[in-house]
PAFIRO-323727 format. One record per residue (C-alpha): x, y, z. Coordinates in steps of 0.001 Angstrom, whole numbers, plus 500000, padded with zeros to 6 digits. Example, Ala and Ser with C-alpha at 12.3 -4.5 7.8 and 13.67 -1.06 7.14 Angstrom:
512300495500507800513670498940507140
END
This chain:
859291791519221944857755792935218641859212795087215690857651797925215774859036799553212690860913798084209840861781800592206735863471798953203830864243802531202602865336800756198704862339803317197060860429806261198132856877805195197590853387807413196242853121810857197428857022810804198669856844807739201495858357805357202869856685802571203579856498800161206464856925796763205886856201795286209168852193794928210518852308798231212390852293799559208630854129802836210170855005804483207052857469807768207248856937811150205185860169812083202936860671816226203677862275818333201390863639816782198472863317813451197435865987811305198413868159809522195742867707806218194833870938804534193941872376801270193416875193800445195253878096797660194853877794796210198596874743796767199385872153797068196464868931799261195866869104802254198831868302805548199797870996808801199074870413811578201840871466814770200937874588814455199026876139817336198676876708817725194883878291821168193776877532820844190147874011821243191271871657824179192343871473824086196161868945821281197725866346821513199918867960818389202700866040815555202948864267813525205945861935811102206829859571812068209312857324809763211343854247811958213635853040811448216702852194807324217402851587805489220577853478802556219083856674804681219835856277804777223595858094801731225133860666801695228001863290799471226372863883799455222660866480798399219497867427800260216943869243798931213636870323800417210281873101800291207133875249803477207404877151804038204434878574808289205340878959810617202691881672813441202890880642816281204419881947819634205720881376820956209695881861819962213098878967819329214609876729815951215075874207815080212504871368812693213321870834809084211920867399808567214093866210811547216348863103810985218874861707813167222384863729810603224181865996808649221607868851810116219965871604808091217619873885810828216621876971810912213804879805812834215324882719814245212473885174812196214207883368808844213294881667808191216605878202807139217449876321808618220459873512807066221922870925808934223971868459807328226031867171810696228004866055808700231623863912810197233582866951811813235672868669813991232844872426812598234233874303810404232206871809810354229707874157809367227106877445807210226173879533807062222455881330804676220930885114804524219818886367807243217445886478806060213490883724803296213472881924804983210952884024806180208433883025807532205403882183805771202238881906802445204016879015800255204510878277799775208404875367797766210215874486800110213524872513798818216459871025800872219568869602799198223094868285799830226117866592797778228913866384797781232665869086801078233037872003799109230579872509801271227118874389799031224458876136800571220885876720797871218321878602797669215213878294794704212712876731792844215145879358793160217662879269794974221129880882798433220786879648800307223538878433799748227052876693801950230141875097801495232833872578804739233864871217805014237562867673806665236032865271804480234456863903805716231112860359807088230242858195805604228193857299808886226006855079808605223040857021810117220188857626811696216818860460810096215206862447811608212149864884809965209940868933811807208483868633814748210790868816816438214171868342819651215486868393820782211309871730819623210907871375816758208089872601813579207982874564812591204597874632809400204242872908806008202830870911804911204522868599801468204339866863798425206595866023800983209424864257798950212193862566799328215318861989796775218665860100797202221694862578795298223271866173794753223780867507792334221056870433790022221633873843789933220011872142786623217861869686788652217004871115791434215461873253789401213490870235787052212104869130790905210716872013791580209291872053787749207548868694788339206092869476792149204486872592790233203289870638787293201640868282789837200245871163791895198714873067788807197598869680787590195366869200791513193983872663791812193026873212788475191411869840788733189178871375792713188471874968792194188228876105795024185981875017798762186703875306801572184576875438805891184155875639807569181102877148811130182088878850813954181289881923816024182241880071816985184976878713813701186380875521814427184983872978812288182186872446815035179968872993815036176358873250818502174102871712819738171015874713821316169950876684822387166695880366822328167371881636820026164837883664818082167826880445816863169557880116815832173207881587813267175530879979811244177189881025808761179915879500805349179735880198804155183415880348800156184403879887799677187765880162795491189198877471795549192221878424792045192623880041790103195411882242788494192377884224789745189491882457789578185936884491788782182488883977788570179234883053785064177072884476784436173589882348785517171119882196786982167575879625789903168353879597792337171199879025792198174399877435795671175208874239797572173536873695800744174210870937801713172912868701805163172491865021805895171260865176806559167258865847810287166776867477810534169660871326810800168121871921813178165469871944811604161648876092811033160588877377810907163488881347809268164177881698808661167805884690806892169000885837805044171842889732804877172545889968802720176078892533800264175485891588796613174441887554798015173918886400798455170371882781800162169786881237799784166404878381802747165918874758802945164207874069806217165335870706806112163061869741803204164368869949804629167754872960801685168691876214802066170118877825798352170359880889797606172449883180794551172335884718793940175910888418792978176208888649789005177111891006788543180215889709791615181707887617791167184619885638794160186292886371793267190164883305792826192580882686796995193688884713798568190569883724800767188490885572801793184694884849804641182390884614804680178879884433807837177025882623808481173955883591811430172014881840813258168807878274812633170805875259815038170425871813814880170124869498815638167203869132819453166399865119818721165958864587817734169915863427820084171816864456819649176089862839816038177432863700813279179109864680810071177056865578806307178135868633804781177843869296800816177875872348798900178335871833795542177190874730792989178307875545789405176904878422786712176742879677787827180130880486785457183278881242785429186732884705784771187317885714781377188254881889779895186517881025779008183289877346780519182988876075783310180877875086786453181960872461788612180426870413791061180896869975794637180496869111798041182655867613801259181804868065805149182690867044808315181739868813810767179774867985814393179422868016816479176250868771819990176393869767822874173954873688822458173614875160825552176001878544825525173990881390827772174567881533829691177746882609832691176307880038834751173965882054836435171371879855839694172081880100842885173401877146845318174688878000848741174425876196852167174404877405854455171508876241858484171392875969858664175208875503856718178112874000859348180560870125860421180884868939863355183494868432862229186605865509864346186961862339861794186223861379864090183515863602864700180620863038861791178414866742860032176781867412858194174441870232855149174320871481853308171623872980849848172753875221848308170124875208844471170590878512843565168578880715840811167649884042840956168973885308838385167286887251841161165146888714839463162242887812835638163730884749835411161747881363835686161141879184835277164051875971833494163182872089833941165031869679832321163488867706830848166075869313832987169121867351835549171163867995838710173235866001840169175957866992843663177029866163845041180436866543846904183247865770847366186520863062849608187959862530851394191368858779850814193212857342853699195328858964853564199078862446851340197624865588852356197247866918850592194062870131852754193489870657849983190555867599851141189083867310852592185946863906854326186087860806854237188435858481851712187852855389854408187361857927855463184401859068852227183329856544851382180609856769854715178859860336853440177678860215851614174267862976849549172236863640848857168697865919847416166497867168850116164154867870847986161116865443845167159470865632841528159919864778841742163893860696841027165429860938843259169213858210841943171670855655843547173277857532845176176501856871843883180401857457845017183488857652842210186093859852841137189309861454844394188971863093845082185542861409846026182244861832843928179316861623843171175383862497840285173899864254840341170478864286837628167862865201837076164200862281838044161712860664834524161108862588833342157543866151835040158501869382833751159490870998837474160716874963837178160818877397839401162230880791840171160360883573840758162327883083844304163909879291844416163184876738845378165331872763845013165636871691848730166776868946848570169738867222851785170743865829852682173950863931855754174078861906857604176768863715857085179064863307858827182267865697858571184143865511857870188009865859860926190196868986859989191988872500860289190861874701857170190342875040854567187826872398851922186431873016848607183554871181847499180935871422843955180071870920841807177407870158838248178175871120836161175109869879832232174292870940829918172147873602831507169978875040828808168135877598826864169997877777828596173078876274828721176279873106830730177294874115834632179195873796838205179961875592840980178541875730844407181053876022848139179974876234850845182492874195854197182099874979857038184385871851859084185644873319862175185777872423866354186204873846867194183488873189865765179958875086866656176871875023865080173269876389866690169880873864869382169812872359870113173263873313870284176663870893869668179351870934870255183556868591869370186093870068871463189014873881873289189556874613874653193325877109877767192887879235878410196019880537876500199166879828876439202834882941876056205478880930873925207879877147873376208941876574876791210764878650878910208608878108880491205881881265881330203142879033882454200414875205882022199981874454878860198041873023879370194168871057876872192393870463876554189161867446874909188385864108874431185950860859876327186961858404875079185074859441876236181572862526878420182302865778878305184536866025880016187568868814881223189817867841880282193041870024881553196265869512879682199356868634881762202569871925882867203858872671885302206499872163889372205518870548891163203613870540894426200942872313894431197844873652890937196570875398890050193601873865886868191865874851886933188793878206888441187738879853888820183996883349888986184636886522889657182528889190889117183958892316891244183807894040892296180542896959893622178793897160897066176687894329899820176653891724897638174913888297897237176748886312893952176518882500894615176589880519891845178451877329891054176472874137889274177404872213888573174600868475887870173726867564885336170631864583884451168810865321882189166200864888884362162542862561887091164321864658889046166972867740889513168927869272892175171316871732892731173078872382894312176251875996895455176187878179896739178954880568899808178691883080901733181001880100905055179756877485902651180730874784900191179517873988900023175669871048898180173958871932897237170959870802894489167933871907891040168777874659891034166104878135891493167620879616893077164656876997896026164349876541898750166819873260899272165960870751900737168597867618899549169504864666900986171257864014900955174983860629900352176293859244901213179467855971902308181951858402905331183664862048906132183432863514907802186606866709909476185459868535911932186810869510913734183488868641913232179746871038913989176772869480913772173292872510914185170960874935916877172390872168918808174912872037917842177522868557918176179926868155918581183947865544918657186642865072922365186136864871922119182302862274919684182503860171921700184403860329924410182340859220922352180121856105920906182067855066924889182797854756925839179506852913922500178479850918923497181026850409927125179805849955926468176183
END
């Protein structure tokens, strides 16, 4: 008998591996993200697989693999790890250790199933007891085969027993770590070993002694763990300007096997302790815990705690300790930054010696995201339609205002906007788009008033953009009600009717968290402002169904440079009505007299005016009924009357004779 494998798991090593500490030097490949390492009050220094963490973006899981190695192909075999489960959600099995022909699976009731795949595929399996895993606990689990017998143990005691009637295949194997079949294991995890061999009930349990002796010499030499967090469990500290400041939660955690008190002493007891710069200058944090006092050099970088006598923290507890009116200096820009807790004057229950000592983490330092809600309000004033032809270029004026109202001046020196919108790429359909992304780039922004520096404008992953800042040297401010007045011109709008937003991404506004602001713009056929109207296309009729026809279809569209009346092919033929002037019916004798009128701006106009006697052309003023001339190649008429004669066919050819004649 050999150990084949043995993976402390308490680090992930160089170029994210685990390493083997026994001669076969078998070292496993971390996959996906890194696994956490954590310190834990049982069992020390281990590996955190896949936690699942909702503050956080979503992780890639985690898992150790191991390829391909003839050192994995042996007919009988143990397997031993430290379980500690973490809570997760769904039904099915997750994997502690999956091989070709080794499975130890995690069931959601608490079970552990053991598969030994024999060379017969029958009984190739057998689980343990309901509940012997449950979560949050620390559990030593052991797997073995030899000679047909399959064996689960649990703390070094026999859980599980089966006999199969197949022997097994030696198979040479890949072997990965927290996951089967892509279902991942959450759990700690650490001392994973491998046998060639079957190991006794003895010999589980001198494993188990040693891992314990190791973690009893950590722990004691590290006694007192620390985080440094904030509301949401995380060690990050804000450059922010609320006058209140930040909380942060200084967490003790005993990873001891005994409790820990405080000695009688004039100073402190705790140190916490930042790089200088760190804290911002004049700072007043407090500390209200019962029984703790903190005194503060916030300059100094120093935060120093007295801890309560006759108040021990029990082996495995933890206790919180807010600090309120926290913040980092306004100069820092995002980085990472160490933090130490130094400890002193403490004991071990029941003993007399001192304990000291001290343990570092890192902090990060971001810009301070403030209030969640922006007291600001994008909206589009003169219009919030352009033609939905591709063509016509608009214009839109987007109002970015504070809606405070009478709360206040809103401050944003330092903030910056970036206004965009989508675009539409050749074969997409982007009914969200504003424009096409041949078009895009034709568009330009500015800020109507001074004070404001626009960027050059970009068109990448699909939206147009321009970011706006304060002129270097200003401090802009918005009064209650005001407004900064961005301008969008040339716009063309996308050929396709429906609605598309704007948006205007804003960072660091003082005190409150980074966002977008939305505006919707209708692309529309028809396009009206104070002074014009405009319309790409306007169908004129109705249809009952698809094969019949009520009344021929009319569009009315643009031509090149003029509108055109344009009737769909209908059924028929011979005189058709497209255009019609009607008035409709009226009281009394009086006559209404339908006029269409032609206008050139301070040269000509006319008029072409109908009467119950006929057509009239007359000048284009309404009040005169002046006539005008009537130009033409030939005039077929059936009669003439100049005046009160009137002329015929046979007068006119009279007429022609004697022109003829003369």
């Amino acid at each position: 008998m050999s150990l084949v494998l043995h993976w402390p798991l308490d680090t992930v090593g160089p170029e994210k591996r685990v390493l083997d500490s026994s001669p076969a030097r078998l070292h496993g490949e971390v996959k996906g993200d890194r696994p956490a390492n954590v310190l834990d009050p049982r069992f020390g220094s281990c590996l955190e697989f896949n936690k699942n963490t909702p503050t956080l973006a979503t992780p890639t899981p985690s898992y150790v693999l191991l390829e391909r190695s003839p050192s994995l192909g042996f007919a009988a075999y143990t397997v031993e790890a430290w379980v500690k489960p973490l809570p997760r959600s769904g039904t099915d099995a997750v994997g502690l250790v999956t091989a070709d022909n080794l499975h130890v699976l995690v069931n959601a009731d608490g079970s552990i199933e053991h598969r030994f795949a024999p060379l017969s595929n029958d009984e190739s399996s057998h689980s343990s007891a309901a509940g012997v895993l449950p979560v949050g606990a620390w559990r030593h689990v052991a797997v073995t085969y030899r000679d047909r017998v399959a064996r689960i143990y649990l703390d070094g005691t026999l859980s599980a027993e089966y006999t199969t009637r197949a022997d097994r295949a030696p198979t040479e194997s890949s072997l990965v770590l927290a996951t089967y079949r892509n279902r991942f294991f959450q759990a700690c995890i650490a001392h994973f070993r491998i046998y060639n061999d079957e190991l006794s009930e003895v010999e589980i349990k001198r494993d188990m002694a040693e891992d314990e002796a190791a973690l009893e010499a950590y722990v004691r030499n590290r006694p007192l763990e620390f985080e440094f967090i904030d509301a949401d469990e995380q060690p990050v500290l804000y450059v922010e300007h609320a006058t209140a400041g930040q909380t942060m939660t200084l967490r003790l955690t005993n990873t001891s096997r005994h409790g820990i008190e405080a000695l009688p002493t004039q100073g402190d007891h705790l140190t916490l302790r930042f790089r200088r710069g760190t804290l911002a200058t004049g700072l007043r944090p407090t500390l209200s815990t019962p029984g703790w006092t903190m005194t503060a050099d916030p300059d100094a970088g120093e935060l120093r705690l007295r801890w309560p006598e006759s108040t021990p923290l029990a082996s495995g507890a933890s206790l919180d300790l807010p600090i309120a009116g926290l913040r980092a200096d306004g100069g820092q820009e995002a980085h990472l930054t160490r933090v130490e807790l130094a400890y002193r004057k403490l004991k071990y229950t029941g003993e007399s010696d001192e304990l000291t000592g001290s343990q570092t983490r890192h902090l990060e330092i971001l810009r301070h995201p403030g209030r969640d809600e922006v007291p600001l309000d994008l909206r589009i004033a003169g219009g919030d339609r352009v033609l939905s032809d591709g063509a016509t270029p608009a214009t839109l004026r987007l109002h970015l205002a504070n809606a405070l109202g009478a709360g206040g001046d809103l401050p944003l020196g330092g903030a910056s906007f970036t206004v965009g919108f989508a675009v539409q790429n050749d074969g997409e359909s982007q009914p969200w788009a504003l424009t096409s992304a041949a078009s895009a780039p034709q568009a330009t922004l500015k800020v109507a008033a001074p004070g404001w520096t626009v960027g050059d404008g970009s068109l990448r992953d699909g939206r147009m953009r321009w970011t706006i800042t304060p002129a270097q040297g200003t401090v802009p401010t918005l009064t209650p009600g005001g407004f900064v007045e961005l301008v969008l011109e040339n716009v063309l709008g996308l050929p396709v009717l429906g609605h598309a937003t704007v948006t205007a991404e804003y960072e660091n506004v003082p005190d409150h968290v980074n966002g977008t602001l939305t505006a919707r713009v209708e692309r529309t056929p028809l396009l009206f402002t104070a002074r014009t109207a405009l319309l790409t296309g306007l169908r004129v009729g109705a249809v009952r169904d698809a094969a019949t026809w009520d009344h021929a279809l009319a569009t009315v569209s643009r031509d090149g440079y003029h509108m055109q009346l344009r009737r769909d092919t209908g059924s028929g033929g011979g005189s058709i009505v497209f255009l019609e002037l009607f008035q409709d019916r009226t009281e009394g004798d009086e006559l209404t007299f339908p006029n269409i009128r032609f206008h050139h701006t301070e040269k000509f106009w006319h008029r072409i005016e109908a009467r119950k006697t006929g057509f009239f052309l007359k000048d284009g003023n309404e009040g005169q009924d002046v006539l005008v001339d009537l130009h033409a190649a030939t005039a077929v008429l059936t009669g003439l009357q100049i005046g009160g004669v009137t002329i015929g066919e046979k007068e006119l050819q009279a007429l022609k004779r004697l022109a003829a004649d003369g």
